[in-house]
C-alpha positions in Angstrom: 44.7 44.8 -59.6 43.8 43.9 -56.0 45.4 45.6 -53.0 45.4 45.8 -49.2 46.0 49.5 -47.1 45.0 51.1 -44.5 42.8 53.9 -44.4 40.9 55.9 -41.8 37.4 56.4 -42.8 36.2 60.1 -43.8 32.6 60.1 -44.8 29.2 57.2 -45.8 26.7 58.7 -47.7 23.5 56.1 -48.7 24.0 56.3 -52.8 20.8 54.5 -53.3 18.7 51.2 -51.4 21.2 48.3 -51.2 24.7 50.3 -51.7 26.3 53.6 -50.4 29.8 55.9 -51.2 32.6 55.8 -48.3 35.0 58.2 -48.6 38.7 56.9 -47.3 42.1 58.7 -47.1 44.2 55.6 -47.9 48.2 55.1 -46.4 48.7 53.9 -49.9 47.0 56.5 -52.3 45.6 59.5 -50.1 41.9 60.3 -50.1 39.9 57.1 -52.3 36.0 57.1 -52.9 34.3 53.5 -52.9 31.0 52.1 -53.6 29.9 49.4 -51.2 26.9 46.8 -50.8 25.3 47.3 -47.9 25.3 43.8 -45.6 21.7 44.7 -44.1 20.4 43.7 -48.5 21.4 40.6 -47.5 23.8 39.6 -50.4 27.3 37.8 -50.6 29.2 40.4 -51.0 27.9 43.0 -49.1 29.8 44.7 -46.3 28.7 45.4 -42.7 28.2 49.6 -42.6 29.3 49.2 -39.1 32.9 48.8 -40.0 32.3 52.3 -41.9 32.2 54.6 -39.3 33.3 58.0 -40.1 36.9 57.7 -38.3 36.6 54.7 -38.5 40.1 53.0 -38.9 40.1 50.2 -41.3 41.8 47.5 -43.7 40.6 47.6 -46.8 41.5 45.4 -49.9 40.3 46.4 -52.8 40.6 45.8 -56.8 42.4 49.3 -57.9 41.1 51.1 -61.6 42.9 54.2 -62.6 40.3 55.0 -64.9 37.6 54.1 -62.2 36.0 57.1 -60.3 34.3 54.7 -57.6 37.0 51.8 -56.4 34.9 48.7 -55.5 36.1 47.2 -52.0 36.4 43.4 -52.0 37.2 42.9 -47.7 37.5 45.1 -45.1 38.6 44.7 -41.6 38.8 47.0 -38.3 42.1 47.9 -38.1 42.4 49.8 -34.7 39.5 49.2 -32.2 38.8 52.8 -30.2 38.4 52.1 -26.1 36.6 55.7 -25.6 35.8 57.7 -28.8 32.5 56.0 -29.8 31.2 56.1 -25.8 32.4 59.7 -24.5 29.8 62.3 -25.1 32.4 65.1 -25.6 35.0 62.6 -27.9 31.7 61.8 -29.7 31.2 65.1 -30.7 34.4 66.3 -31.3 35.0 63.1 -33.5 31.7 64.7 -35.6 33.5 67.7 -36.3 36.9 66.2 -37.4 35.3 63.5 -39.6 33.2 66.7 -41.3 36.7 68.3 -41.2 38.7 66.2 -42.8 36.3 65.3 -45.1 36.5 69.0 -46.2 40.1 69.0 -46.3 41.2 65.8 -47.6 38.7 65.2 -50.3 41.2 65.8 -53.0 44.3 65.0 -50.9 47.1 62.4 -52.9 49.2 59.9 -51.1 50.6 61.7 -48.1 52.4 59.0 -45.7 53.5 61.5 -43.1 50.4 63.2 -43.1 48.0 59.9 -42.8 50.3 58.6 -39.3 49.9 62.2 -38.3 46.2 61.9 -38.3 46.2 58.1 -37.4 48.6 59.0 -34.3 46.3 62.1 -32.8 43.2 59.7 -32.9 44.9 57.3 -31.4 45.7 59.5 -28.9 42.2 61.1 -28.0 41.2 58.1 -27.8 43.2 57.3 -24.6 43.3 60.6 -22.9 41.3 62.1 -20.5 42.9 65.5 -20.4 42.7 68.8 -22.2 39.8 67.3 -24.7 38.6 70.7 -24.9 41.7 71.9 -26.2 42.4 68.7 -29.1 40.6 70.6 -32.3 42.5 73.6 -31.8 46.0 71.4 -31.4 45.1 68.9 -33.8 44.5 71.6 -36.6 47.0 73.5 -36.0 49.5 70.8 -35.8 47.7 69.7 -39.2 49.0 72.9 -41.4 52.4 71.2 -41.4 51.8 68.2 -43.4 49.8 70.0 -45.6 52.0 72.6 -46.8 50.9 76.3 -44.7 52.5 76.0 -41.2 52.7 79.7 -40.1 56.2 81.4 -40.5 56.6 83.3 -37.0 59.7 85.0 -37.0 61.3 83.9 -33.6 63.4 87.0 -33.0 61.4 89.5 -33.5 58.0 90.3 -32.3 56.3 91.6 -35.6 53.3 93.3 -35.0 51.0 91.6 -37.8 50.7 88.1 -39.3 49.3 87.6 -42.3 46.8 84.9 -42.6 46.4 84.9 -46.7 50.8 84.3 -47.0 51.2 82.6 -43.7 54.0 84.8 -42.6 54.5 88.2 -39.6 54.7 91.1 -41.2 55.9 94.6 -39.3 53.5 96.3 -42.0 49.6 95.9 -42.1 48.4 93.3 -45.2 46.5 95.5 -47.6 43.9 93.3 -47.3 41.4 92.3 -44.2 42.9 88.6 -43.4 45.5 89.5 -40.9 45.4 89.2 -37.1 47.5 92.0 -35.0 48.2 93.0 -31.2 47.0 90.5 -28.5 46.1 87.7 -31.1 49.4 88.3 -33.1 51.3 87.6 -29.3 48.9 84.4 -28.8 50.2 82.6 -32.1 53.6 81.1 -30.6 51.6 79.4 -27.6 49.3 78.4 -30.4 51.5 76.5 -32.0 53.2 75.1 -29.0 50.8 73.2 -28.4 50.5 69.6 -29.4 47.7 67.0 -28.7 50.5 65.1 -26.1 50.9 68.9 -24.6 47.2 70.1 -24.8 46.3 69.9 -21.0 48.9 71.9 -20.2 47.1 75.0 -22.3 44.7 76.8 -20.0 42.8 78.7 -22.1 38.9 80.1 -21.5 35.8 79.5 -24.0 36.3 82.9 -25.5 40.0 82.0 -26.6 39.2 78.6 -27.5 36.3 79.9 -29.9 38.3 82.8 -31.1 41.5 80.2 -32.3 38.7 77.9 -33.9 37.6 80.9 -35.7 40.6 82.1 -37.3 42.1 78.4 -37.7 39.1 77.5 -39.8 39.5 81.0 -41.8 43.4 80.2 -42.3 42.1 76.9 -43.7 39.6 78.4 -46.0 42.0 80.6 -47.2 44.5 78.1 -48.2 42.1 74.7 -49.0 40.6 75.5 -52.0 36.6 74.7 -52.0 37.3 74.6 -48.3 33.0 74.5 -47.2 31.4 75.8 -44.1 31.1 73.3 -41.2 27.9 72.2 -40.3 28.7 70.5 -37.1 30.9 73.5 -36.0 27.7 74.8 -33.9 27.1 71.7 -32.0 31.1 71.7 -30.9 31.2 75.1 -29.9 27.7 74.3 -27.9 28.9 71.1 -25.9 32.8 72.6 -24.9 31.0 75.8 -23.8 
């Protein structure tokens, strides 16, 4: 059955000389792997690996299988055309560590509308702005927990002395178990998540925050994404927004 969606492009990995497996979390049915021909073989209906750019954000139509582990894509068009993300040195390599990042996250991920214009919308976003960049991986994962299921539960009248990072909730007793944050950290959470990618410049924080929130965010996530794998391109962020 043929059909058209949106999708924002997650990962291309060369499966073998003339065709290669893109990885796409669909508007229509969450994260969707495909086997493509690649255009430079030549052949009628290959497909330019341009348009395949991790983050790339694309309309694809495509003949759907349920049975099918591999979906075989039949068009494919740019959907959104990015003004600064492919050219800015610092969006480039941010952009590295999302599309590793979301990759991670979303490889088993099932239709999830709010979720998709969520991700759609902060791209968009970076894409225009020129302030706070340094800050947008810390917002933009943070803001991320809540469409998929593990916001953290900060109680807003009282100042609890502990938050627990395994149930995602402040505590006023210490966890049992070492995945907990407590005294100057715990009192950091509510500007944490304050902060939004339209917000972001207002957030003066230094390198050693910054690095410190990506540390534990990437922990929470590991702790509640299951097969949730080390980033690779974690290094070269940290290096370039030092």
């Amino acid at each position: 059955m043929l059909e058209t969606t949106q999708g924002i492009v997650l990962h291309y990995n060369r499966y073998n000389d003339d065709s290669a497996i893109v990885d796409i979390f669909t508007l229509s049915r969450g994260s969707v792997s495909f086997l493509v021909r690649d255009r430079r073989q030549q052949r009628k209906k290959s497909i330019h690996t341009t348009l395949l750019r991790p983050l790339n954000v694309v309309e694809v139509m495509f003949d759907y299988r349920a049975t099918a582990s591999l979906q075989r894509i039949q068009e494919v068009h740019i959907a959104h055309c990015y003004t600064s993300l492919p050219y800015d040195p610092i969006k480039e390599t941010v952009a590295l560590f999302l599309s590793e990042f979301l990759h991670n996250v979303l490889r088993s991920e099932v239709k999830n509308p709010d979720l998709y214009h969520y991700i759609l919308y902060s791209l968009q976003w970076f894409d225009i702005t020129s302030e706070g960049l340094a800050n947008f991986h810390v917002a933009f994962l943070t803001r991320m927990t809540y469409y998929l299921g593990f916001w953290p539960n900060m109680d807003k009248k009282n100042k609890l002395p502990f938050f627990d990072l395994k149930d995602s909730i402040a505590t006023d007793t210490e966890p049992k178990h070492n995945f907990f944050l407590k005294g100057q950290e715990v009192a950091m959470m509510p500007k944490l998540l304050r902060m939004n990618v339209r917000n972001m410049h207002r957030f003066l924080l230094t390198r050693q925050q910054r690095n410190r929130m990506l540390d534990v965010l990437t922990l929470y996530y590991q702790l509640h994404v299951p097969e949730f794998r080390d980033l690779r391109s974690l290094a070269v962020l940290r290096e370039v927004l030092a």
